[in-house]
N, C-alpha and C positions, 0 to 999 in steps of 0.2 A: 249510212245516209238515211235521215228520218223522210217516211213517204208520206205525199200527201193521202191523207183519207178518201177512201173509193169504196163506193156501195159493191164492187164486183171484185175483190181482192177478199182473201183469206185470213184468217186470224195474223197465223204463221207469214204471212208474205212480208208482215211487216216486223218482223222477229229481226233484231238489228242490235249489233254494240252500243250498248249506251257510254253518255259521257265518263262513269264511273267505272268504266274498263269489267261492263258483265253485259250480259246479252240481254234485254226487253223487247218490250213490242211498244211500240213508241209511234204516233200519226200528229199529222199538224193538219189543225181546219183554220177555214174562216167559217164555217157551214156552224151558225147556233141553234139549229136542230139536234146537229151531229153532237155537238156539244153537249146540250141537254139530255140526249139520251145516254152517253156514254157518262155521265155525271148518275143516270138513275142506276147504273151498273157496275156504281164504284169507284170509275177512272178519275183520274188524279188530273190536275191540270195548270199550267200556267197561261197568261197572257205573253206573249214574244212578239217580236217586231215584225214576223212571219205569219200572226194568228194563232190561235189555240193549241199550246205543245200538248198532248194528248198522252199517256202512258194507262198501261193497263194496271188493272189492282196486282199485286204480287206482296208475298208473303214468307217471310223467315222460319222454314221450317225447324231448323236448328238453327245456334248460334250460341258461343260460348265467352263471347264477348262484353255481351249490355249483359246488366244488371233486372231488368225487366222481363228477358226471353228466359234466362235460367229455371224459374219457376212457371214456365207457360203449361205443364204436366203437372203442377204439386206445389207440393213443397218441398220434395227431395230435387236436389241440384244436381243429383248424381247420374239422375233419369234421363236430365237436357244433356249433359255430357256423352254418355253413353248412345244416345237417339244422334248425337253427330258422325259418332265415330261409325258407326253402323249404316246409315246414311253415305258417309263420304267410301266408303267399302262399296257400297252395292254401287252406287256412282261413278265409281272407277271401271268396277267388269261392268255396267251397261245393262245392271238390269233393275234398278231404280225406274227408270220409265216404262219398261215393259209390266211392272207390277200400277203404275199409277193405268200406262193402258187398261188394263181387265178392270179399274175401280173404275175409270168413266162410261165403262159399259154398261152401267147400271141408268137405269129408266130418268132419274133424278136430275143426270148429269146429261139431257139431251140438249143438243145446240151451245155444246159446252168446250172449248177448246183452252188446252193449258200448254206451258214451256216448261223447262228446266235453265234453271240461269246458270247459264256456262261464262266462264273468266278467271285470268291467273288471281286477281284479286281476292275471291273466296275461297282464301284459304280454310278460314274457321267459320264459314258459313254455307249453310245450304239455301236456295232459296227456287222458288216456283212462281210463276206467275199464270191468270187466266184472266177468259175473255168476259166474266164477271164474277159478283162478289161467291160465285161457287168456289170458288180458292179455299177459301176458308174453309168449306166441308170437305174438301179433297185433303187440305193438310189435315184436319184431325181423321178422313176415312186414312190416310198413307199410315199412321201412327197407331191406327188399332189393328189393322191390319201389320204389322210390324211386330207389333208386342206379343204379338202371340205365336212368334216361332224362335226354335232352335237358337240362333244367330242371334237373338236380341237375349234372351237369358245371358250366354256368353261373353256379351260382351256388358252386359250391365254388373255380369259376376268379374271382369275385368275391371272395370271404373270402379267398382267397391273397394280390393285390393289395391288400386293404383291411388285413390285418393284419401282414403283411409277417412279418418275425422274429419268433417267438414263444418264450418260455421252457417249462421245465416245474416243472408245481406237484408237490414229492414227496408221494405219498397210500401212508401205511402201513399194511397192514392185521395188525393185529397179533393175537398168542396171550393170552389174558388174565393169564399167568404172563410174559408180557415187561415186564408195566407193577410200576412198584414196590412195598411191599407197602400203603402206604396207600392208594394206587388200588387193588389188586386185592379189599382187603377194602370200599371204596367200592362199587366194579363188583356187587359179589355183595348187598351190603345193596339198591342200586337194583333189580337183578332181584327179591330177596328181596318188595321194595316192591311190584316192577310187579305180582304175584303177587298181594299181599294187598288190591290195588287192580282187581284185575281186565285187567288191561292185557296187549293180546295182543304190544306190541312188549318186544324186548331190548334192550340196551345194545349196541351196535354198535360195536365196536373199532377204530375206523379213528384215524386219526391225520395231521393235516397242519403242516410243520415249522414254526415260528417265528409260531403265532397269539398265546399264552400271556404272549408279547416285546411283543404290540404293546397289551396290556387298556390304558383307559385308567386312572389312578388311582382305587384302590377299598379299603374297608375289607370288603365283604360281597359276595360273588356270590351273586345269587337265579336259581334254575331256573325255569321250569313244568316238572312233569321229563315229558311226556304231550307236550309239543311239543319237547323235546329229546332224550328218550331216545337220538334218532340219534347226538345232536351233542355231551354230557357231556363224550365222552372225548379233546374238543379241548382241554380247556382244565383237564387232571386233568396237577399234578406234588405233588412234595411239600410246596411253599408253597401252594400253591390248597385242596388236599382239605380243610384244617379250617376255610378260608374260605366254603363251599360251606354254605347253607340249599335247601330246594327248599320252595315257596309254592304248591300247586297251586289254579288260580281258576277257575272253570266260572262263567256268565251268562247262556252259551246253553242251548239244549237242556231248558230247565227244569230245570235244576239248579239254579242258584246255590247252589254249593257251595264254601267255601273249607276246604282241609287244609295244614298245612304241617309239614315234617319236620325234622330237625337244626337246632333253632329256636336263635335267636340274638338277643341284646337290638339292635335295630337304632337307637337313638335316636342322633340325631346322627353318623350313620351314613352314608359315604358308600356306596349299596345299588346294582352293578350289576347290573341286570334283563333278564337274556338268554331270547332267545324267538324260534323260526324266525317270520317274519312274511311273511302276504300283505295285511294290512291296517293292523298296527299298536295295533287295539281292545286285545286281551290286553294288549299292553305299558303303552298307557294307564291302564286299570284298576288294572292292578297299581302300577304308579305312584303311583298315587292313595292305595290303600293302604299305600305303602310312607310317604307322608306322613303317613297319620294316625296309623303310631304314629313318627313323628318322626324318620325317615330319611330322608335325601337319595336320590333317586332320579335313578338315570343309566339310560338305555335302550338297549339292544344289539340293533338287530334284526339275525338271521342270516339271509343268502342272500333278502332282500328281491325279490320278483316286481314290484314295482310303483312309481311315484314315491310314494304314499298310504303306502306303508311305511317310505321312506325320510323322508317327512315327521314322522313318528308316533316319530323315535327320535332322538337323540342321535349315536350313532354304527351304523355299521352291519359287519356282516364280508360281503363280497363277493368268490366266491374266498380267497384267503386272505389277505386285506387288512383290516384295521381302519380303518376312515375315516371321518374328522367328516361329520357327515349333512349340515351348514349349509357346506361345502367341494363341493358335490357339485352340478353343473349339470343341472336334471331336466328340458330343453328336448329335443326329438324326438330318439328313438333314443339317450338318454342312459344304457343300458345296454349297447349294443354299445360304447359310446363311449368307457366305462370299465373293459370289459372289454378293448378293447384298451389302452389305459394301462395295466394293471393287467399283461395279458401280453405286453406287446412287449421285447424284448432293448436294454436302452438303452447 
């Protein structure tokens, strides 16, 4: 249950399951004070039929899933790999926090409160959250502080052996005048959107090569564009942009709320429905309604945490792979498994 914001409540008080089946710290205001300040400190936000859904900044400290987090250390891919496996170990015996404790005891980190996001979902992800944008220096203090013991040689001399060759993913980050003009005038309606939607993310310019090549056949791509805002500008050329609807669905949070933008007659429609997933619900739903006004729905889940996600879709993009969901062996460690498949040098 999301609590209302209270000047006399704790970071932690409001530590609660999020809709995406892992644990946040999640407040709903009317208060745009509260707002504003929690906006100077990083928090994230939407507008809801409730007032101000509120989430604190949080941060993927490993993940072997997107294509963007594998090089967040380097350019060896090997590092992000290795920094999971070692992570999800000390996270099992319970002493993952006790080491982040002794980092926020330094002077830096005063009036600083942080989580560990707990839930079946992160399988192949770690993630942390705090009560502002000090997140960010606690995950790179956790990770220097890591590298430099016993336990992390070990297991990085482990990911060397186990993955042997590896390739590199090209990750573009590009100028929003590099992208063509139907993308650029795309790119600026979406901000124009997130604006009038209340949405504290941007469009993220990134760019990873030859996703675009692998869509499976589709007459309509459906956004949520609130879970992809990151992800749009993977799959923006000059054939895609006037194929592109965005659908937005809220169920949770006491919304149920549905909006949809660049509408399109979808009947008899083959509809692919792209959507980051740690559970799959949203894409379901959406699904569902894509049936009842009489479109064929295909599911795309992107950068899938979990096998529940991978269940929940049709196809999925993993790194920068497109791949049948029903081709895809979800028996133990079925993520490291095809992460190496995916980046080994053949």
């Amino acid at each position: 249950m999301i609590k209302k914001y209270q000047e006399n409540l704790k970071f932690n008080d409001y530590l609660t399951m999020g809709d995406h089946g892992r644990t946040g710290v999640f407040a709903v205001t009317n208060n745009c004070d509260v707002l504003t300040n929690k906006i100077k400190h990083n928090w994230n936000f939407e507008n809801t039929v409730n007032g101000f859904w509120l989430r604190s900044p949080d941060i993927s400290l490993s993940d072997i899933t997107e294509p963007f987090r594998i090089y967040q250390f380097g350019d060896d891919d090997k590092i992000n790999f290795a920094y999971l496996k070692l992570l999800k170990n000390l996270k099992e015996q319970k002493k993952l926090k006790p080491i982040m404790d002794r980092i926020v005891r330094d002077k830096k980190y005063c009036n600083f409160d942080f989580y560990i996001s707990e839930g079946q979902v992160l399988e192949n992800e770690i993630r942390i959250g705090g009560s502002d944008e000090r997140v960010h220096n606690l995950a790179r203090d956790v990770f220097k502080k890591l590298v430099n013991t016993k336990e992390w040689t070990k297991y990085q001399n482990e990911t060397i052996t186990y993955l042997g060759a590896t390739r590199k993913i090209l990750v573009h980050h590009k100028d929003i005048n590099d992208f063509h003009k139907k993308s650029i005038k795309f790119i600026k309606y979406l901000n124009q959107l997130g604006n009038l939607l209340y949405l504290s993310e941007k469009v993220n310019l990134h760019i990873v090569n030859n996703i675009i090549e692998q869509l499976p056949d589709y007459d309509i791509l459906i956004f949520l564009p609130t879970g992809c805002y990151k992800y749009i500008t993977l799959f923006l050329n000059e054939d895609t942009v006037d194929k592109i609807m965005l659908w937005e669905f809220h169920i949770d949070r006491n919304q149920n709320r549905v909006s949809k933008a660049l509408i399109k007659n979808i009947k008899g429609k083959r509809c692919l429905i792209i959507d980051k997933s740690y559970t799959g619900k949203t894409l379901n739903s959406l699904a569902n309604f894509v049936k009842k006004e009489g479109g064929k729905p295909v599911r795309l889940a992107l950068f899938p945490k979990n096998k529940v996600a991978v269940k929940n879709s049709e196809y999925i993009l993993f790194l920068d792979r497109i791949i049948k969901s029903d081709t895809i062996n979800l028996r133990k460690n079925w993520a490291e498994k095809l992460y190496k498949k995916i980046m080994s040098i053949k």
